[in-house]
C-alpha atoms as one frame of an Amber mdcrd trajectory, in Angstrom:
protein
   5.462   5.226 -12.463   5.305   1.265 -11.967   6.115   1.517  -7.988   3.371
   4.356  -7.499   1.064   2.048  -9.739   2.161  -0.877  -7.298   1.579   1.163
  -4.390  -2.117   2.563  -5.716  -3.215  -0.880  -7.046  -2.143  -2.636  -3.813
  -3.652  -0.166  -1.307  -6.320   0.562  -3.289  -7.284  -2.732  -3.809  -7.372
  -3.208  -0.146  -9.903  -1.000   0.490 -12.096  -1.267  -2.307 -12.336  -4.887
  -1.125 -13.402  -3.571   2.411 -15.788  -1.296   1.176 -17.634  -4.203  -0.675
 -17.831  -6.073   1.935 -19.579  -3.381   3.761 -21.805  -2.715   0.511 -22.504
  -6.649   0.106 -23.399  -6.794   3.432 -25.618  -4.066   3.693 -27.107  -5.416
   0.494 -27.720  -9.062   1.626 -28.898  -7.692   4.779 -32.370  -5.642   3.101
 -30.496  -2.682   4.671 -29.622  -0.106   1.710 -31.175   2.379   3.813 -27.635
   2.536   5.299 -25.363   2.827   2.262 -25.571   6.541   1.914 -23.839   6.432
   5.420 -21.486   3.956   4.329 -20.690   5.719   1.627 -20.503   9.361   3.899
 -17.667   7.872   6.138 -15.714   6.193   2.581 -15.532   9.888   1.114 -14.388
  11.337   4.359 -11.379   8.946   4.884 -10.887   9.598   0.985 -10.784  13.562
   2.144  -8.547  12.807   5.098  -5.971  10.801   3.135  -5.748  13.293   0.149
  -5.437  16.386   3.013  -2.786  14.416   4.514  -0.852  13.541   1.093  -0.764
  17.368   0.109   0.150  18.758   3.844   3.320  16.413   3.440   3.877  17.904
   0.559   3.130  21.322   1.477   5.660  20.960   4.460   8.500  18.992   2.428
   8.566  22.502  -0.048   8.728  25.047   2.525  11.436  23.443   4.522  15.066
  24.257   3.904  17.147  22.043   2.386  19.068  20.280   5.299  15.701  20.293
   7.377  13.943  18.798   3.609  16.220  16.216   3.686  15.872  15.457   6.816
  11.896  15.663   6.552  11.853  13.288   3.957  13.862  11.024   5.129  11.949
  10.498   8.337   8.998  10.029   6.482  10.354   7.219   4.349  11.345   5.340
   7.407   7.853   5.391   8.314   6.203   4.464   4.795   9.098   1.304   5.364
   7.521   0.404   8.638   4.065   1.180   6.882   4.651  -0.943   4.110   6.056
  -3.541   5.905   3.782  -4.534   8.534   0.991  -3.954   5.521   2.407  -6.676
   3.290   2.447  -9.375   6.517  -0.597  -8.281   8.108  -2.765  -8.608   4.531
  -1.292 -12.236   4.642  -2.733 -13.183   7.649  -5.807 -10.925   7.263  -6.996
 -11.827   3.866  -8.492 -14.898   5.487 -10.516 -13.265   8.394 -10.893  -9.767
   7.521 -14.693 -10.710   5.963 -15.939 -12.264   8.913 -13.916  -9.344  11.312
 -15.816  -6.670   8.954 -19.494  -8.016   8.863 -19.516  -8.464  12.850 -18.340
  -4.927  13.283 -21.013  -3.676  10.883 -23.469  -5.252  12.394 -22.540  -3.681
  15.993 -22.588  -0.380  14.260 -26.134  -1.327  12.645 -27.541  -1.605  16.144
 -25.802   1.582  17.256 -27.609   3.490  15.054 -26.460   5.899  11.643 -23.339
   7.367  13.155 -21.764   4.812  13.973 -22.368   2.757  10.685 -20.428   6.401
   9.284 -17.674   6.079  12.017 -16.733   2.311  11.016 -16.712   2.878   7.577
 -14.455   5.663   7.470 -12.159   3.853  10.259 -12.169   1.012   7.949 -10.991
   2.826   4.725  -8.905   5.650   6.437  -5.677   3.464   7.165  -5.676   2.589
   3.772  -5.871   5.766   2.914  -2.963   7.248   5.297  -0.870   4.087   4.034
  -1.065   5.143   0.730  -0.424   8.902   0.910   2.721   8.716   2.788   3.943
   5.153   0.302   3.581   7.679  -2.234   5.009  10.438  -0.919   8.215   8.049
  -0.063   8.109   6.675  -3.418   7.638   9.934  -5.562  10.342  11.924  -3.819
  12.403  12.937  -6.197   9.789  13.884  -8.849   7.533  16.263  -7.329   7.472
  18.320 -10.343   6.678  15.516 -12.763   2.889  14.143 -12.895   3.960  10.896
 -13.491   3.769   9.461 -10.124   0.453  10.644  -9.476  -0.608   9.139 -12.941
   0.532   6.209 -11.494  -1.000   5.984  -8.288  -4.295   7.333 -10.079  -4.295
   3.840 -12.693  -3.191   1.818  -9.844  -6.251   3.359  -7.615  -8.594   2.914
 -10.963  -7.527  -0.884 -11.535  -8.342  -1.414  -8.220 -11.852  -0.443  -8.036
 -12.519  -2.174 -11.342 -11.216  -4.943  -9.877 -12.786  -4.485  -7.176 -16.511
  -4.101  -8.911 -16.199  -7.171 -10.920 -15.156 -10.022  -7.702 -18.560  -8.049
  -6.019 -19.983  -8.632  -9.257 -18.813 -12.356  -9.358 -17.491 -11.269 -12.945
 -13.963 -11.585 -12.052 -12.600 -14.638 -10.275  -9.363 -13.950  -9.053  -6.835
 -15.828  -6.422  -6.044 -13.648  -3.769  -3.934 -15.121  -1.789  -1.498 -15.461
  -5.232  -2.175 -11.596  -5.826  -1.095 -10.180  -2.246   2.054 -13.054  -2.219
   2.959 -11.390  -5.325   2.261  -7.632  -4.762   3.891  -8.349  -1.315   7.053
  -9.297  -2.577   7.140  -6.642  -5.028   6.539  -4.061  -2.244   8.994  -5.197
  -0.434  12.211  -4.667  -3.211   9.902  -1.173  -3.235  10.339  -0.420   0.901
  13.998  -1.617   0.279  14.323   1.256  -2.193  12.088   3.322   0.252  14.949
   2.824   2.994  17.899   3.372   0.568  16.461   6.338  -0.269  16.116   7.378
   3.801  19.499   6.721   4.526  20.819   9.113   1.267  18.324  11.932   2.708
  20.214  11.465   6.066  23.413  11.433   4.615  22.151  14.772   2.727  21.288
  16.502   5.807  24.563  15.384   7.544  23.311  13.150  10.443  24.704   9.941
   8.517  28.588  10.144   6.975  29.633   8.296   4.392  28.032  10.379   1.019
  30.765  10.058  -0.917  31.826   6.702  -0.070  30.915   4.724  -3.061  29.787
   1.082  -2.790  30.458   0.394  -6.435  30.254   2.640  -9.700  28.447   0.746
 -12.801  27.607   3.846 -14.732  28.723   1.918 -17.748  26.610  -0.401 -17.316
  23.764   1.323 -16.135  24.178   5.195 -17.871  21.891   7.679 -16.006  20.355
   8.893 -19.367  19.521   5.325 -20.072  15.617   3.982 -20.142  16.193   1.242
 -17.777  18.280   2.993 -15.720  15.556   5.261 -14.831  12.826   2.319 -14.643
  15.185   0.606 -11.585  15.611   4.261 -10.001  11.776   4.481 -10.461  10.534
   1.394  -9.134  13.278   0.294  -6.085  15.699   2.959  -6.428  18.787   1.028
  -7.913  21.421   3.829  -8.852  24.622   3.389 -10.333  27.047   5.110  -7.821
  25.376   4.460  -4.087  27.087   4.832  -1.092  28.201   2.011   1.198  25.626
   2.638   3.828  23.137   2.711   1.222  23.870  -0.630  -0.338  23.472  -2.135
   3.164  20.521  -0.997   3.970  18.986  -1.929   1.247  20.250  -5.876   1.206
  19.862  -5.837   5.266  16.420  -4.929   5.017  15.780  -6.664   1.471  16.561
 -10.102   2.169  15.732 -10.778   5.441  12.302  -9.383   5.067  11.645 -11.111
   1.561  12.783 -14.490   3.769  10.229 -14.060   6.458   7.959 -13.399   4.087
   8.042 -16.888   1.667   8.995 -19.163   4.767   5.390 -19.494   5.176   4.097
 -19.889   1.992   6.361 -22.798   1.924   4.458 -24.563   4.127   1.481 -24.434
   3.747   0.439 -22.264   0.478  -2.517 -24.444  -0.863  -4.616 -24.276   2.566
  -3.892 -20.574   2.476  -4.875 -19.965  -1.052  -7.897 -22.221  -0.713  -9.356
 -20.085   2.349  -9.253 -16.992   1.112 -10.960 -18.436  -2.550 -13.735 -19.559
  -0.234 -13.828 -16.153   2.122 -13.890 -14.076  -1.879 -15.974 -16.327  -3.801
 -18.170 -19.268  -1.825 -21.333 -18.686  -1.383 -22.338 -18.280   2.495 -24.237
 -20.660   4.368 -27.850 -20.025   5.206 -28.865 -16.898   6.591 -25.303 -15.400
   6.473 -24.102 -12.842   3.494 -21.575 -12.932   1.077 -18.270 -11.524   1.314
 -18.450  -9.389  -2.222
């Protein structure tokens, strides 16, 4: 439940934060005229994403069960990729994606109604995509149990009320320290997201090795245990993995998680400090604010 929580506050967050920049802008603008079309293209990326979470599911159950595993386990090398370039590219982004968003809006704005629909569905879509195949990825596995989708659905919720209260100004939060933090949770996530590729491919028999145990700590970690299944659940630590799986997991884990702190070593308080000012500073005269 927590990495489908992860996944829907992360991603959710993302876009609720684009869509009030659109609505913000729209507002400080004297143009509410166009929110209804804002609003059209939001729902329609929210329809796309939700078709496109049930037709992978839809095609993962009527699949035998070498071509299943196989199914699955190509789609959780994509929500890796996915989640991967996601975590660096909201790094960089969170300090320009304000100013990148108004100037599009206001391009659309001059094209007229459609196009104002067209950007604001393009804008929430990916988000969207992202989060239906992370989840599918993640709740593989537990398709009959609703407690992923509980999961995503909080993580989804927390967002937009979130969301609401930074376009509120009711909620002052740092984030630059949210998406370093949600970033490197993500990515022990992914890591779990790949192990669990390479076991689907040693399923289907394109990868050998099933049987070849790493390491067997049932004893300390019993399968019937609490914990056990909260580490399955979240990154997908198992007591008897195979080989292949266990280096998957550390040769995507650790590089990744180093690339991804080297730069916050350097220069984290400059980074922090512009995207406080890009959430929260009130704009100069005769520009709008971000939320």
């Amino acid at each position: 439940m927590f990495a489908s929580y992860l996944i829907g506050l992360r991603e959710g967050l993302e876009a609720a934060l684009v869509v009030s920049i659109l609505v913000a802008f729209l507002v400080k603008s004297d143009r509410r005229d166009r929110l209804p079309h804002v609003w059209l293209g939001v729902g329609a990326a929210v329809a796309l994403s939700v078709a496109f979470g049930a037709l992978l599911t839809f095609t993962a159950a009527h699949l035998e069960y070498a071509h299943q595993e196989l199914f699955e386990a190509v789609t959780s090398l994509l929500a890796t990729g996915f989640v991967t370039w996601m975590i660096f590219w909201m790094r960089g982004a969170s300090r320009r994606i304000s100013r990148e968003l108004r100037e599009k809006l206001g391009e659309a704005l001059a094209l007229g109604s459609v196009a104002v629909v067209v950007m604001a569905f393009l804008a929430v879509v990916r988000e969207g995509l992202e989060t239906a195949l992370l989840f599918f990825a993640s709740a593989q596995g537990a398709v009959t149990s609703p407690i992923p989708l509980l999961g995503i659905s909080l993580g989804v919720l927390t967002s937009i009320v979130l969301a609401w209260g930074i376009y509120a100004s009711a909620i002052r939060i740092n984030l630059s320290v949210f998406f370093t933090w949600t970033g490197l949770l993500l990515v022990l996530v992914a890591a779990g997201i790949l192990k669990y590729a390479v076991h689907d491919f040693q399923e289907a028999g394109v990868l050998p090795g099933l049987n070849v145990h790493a390491f067997d700590i049932s004893g300390v970690l019993p399968p019937d245990a609490w914990y056990a299944a909260l580490l399955e659940g979240m990154f997908n630590i198992t007591a008897q993995p195979s080989v292949l799986e266990v280096v998957a997991w550390a040769g995507y884990a650790v590089p990744v998680l180093v690339l991804f702190l080297l730069p916050s070593r350097t220069r984290p308080a400059a980074s922090a400090e512009r995207v406080r000012d890009t959430a929260a500073t009130p704009p100069a005269t005769g520009e709008t604010t971000t939320f």
